[in-house]
C-alpha positions as a LaTeX table, in Angstrom:
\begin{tabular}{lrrr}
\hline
Residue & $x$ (\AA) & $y$ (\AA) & $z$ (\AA) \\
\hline
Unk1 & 49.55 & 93.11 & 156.26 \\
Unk2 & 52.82 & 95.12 & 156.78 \\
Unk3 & 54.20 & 97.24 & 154.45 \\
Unk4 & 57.87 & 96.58 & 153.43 \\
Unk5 & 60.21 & 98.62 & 151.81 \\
Unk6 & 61.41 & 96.96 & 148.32 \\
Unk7 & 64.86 & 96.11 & 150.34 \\
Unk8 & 63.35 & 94.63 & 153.25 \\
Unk9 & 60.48 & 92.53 & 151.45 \\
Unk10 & 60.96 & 89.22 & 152.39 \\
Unk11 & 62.21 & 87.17 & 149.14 \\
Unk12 & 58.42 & 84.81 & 149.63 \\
Unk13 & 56.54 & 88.06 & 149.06 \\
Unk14 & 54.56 & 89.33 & 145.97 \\
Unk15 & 56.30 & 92.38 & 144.74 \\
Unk16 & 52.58 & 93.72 & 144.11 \\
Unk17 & 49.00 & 92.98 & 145.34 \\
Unk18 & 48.45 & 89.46 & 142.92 \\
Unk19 & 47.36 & 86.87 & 145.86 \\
Unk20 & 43.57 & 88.63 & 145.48 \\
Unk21 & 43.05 & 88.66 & 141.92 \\
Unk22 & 44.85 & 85.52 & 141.52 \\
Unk23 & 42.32 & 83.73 & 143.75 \\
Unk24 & 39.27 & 85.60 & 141.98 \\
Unk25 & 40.73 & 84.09 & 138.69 \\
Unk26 & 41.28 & 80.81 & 140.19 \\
Unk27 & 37.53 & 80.95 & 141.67 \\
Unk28 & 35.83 & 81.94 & 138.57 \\
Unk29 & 37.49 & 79.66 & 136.79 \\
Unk30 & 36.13 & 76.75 & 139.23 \\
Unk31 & 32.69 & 78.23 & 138.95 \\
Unk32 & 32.48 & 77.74 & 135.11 \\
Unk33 & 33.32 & 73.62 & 136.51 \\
Unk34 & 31.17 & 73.36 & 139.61 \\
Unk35 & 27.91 & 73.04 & 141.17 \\
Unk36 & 28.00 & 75.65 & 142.75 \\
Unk37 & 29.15 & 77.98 & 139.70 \\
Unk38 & 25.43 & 78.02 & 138.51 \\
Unk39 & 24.32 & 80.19 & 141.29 \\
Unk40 & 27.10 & 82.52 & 140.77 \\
Unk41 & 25.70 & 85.49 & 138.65 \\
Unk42 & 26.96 & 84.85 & 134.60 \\
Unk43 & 28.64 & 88.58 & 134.25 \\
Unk44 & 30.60 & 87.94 & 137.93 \\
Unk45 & 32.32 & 84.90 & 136.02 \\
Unk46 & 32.28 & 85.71 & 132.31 \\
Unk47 & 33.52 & 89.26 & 132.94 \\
Unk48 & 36.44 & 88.26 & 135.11 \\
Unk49 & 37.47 & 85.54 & 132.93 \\
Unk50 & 37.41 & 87.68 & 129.96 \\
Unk51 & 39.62 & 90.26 & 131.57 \\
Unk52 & 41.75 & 87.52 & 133.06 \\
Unk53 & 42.56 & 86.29 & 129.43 \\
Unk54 & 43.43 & 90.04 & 127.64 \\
Unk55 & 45.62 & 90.83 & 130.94 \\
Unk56 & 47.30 & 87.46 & 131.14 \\
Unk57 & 47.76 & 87.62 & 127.26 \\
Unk58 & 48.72 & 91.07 & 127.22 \\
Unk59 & 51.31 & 90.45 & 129.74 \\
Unk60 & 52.80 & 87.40 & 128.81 \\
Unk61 & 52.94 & 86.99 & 125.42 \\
Unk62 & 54.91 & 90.66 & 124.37 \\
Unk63 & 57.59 & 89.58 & 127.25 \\
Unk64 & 58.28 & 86.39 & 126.10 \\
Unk65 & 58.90 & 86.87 & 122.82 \\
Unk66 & 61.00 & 89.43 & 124.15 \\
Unk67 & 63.15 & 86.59 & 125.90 \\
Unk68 & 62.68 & 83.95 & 123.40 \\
Unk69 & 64.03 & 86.37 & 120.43 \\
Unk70 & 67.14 & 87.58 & 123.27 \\
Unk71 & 68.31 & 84.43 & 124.28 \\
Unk72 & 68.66 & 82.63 & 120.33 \\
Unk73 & 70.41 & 86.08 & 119.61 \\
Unk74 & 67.89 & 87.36 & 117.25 \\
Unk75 & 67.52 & 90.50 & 118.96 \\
Unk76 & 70.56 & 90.89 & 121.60 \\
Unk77 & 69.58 & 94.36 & 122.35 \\
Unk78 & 65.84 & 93.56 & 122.90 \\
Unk79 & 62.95 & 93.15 & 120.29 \\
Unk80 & 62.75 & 96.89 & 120.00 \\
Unk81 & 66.33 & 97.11 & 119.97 \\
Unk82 & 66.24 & 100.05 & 122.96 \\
Unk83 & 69.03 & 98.58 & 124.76 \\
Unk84 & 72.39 & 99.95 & 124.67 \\
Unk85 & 74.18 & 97.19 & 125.41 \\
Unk86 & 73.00 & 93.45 & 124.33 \\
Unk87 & 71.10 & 92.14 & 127.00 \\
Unk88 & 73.43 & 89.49 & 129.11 \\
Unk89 & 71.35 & 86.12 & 129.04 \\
Unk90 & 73.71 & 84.53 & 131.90 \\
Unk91 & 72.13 & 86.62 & 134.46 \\
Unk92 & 69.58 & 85.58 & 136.79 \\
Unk93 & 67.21 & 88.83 & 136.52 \\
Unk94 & 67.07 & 87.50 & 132.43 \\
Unk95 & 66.22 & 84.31 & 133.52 \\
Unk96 & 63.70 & 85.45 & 136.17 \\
Unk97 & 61.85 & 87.61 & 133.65 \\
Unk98 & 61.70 & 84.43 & 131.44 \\
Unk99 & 60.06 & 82.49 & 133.96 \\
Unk100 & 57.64 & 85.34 & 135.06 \\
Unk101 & 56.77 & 85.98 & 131.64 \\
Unk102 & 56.25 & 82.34 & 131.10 \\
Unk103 & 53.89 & 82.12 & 134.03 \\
Unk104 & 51.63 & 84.84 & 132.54 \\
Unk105 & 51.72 & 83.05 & 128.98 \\
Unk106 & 50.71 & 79.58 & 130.62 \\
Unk107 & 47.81 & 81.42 & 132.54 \\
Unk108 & 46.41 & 83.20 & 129.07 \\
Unk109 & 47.21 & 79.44 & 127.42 \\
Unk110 & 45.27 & 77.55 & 130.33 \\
Unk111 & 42.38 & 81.01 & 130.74 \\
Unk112 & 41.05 & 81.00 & 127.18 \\
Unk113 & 40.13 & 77.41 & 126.35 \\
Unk114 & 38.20 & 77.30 & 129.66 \\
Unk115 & 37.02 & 80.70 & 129.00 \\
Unk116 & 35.74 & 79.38 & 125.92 \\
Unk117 & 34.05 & 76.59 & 127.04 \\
Unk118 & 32.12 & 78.50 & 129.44 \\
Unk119 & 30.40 & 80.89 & 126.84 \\
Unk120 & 29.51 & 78.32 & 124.46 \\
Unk121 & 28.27 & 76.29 & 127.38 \\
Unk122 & 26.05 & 79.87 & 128.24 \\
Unk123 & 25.32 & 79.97 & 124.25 \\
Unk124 & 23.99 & 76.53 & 124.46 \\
Unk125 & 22.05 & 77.29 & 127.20 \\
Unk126 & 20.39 & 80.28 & 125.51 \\
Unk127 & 22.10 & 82.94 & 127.56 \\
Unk128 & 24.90 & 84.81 & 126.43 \\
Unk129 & 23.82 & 87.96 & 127.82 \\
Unk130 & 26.26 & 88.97 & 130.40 \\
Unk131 & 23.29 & 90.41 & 132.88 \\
Unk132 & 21.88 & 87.44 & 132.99 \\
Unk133 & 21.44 & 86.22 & 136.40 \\
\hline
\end{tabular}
């Protein structure tokens, strides 16, 4: 993989390194659904998925708000009100952080529920230990 300055990164490519955990996510996930998931160790799937759901969370949720409370005009300067100016909601980097922010919320909304389901299926199996093999 080449390394590209911030200016020269072609507009298709990740700003950071999210194709690899993004496919562990999306692989855990289909173990907790699959065959094959049941010879997958429990702690390389719960862990991940646990993680997954306080980083997705974590990441999405605070930012959104953030754009939610901007563009109604409850908090023009931003929701700690740090901003000097208010915070133009006709531009396309307000609109891109929307979306982006957006995308993490929808992961933590779509992440927990099968997150979830997987550790009550492991309670209901008797295992909730996350060594369990």
């Amino acid at each position: 993989m080449h390394s590209h300055p911030e200016s020269q990164r072609p507009p298709y490519a990740p700003a950071g390194p999210t194709p690899p955990p993004s496919a562990a996510g999306v692989g855990c996930v289909l173990a907790t659904v699959r065959p094959w998931g049941a010879r997958v160790p429990r702690w390389m799937v719960r862990g991940p998925l646990l993680f997954g759901c306080a980083l997705l969370t974590l990441r999405g949720l605070p930012g959104l708000v953030e754009n939610i409370t901007v563009a109604t005009g409850l908090t023009p300067h931003g929701l700690l009100g740090m901003e000097d100016e208010a915070i133009d909601t006709g531009t396309w980097d307000f609109w891109k952080s929307m979306v982006i922010n957006s995308y993490f919320f929808l992961g933590a909304v779509t992440l927990i529920p099968a997150t979830r389901r997987y550790t009550r299926a492991l309670r209901a199996a008797g295992t909730t230990s996350p060594t369990a093999a």
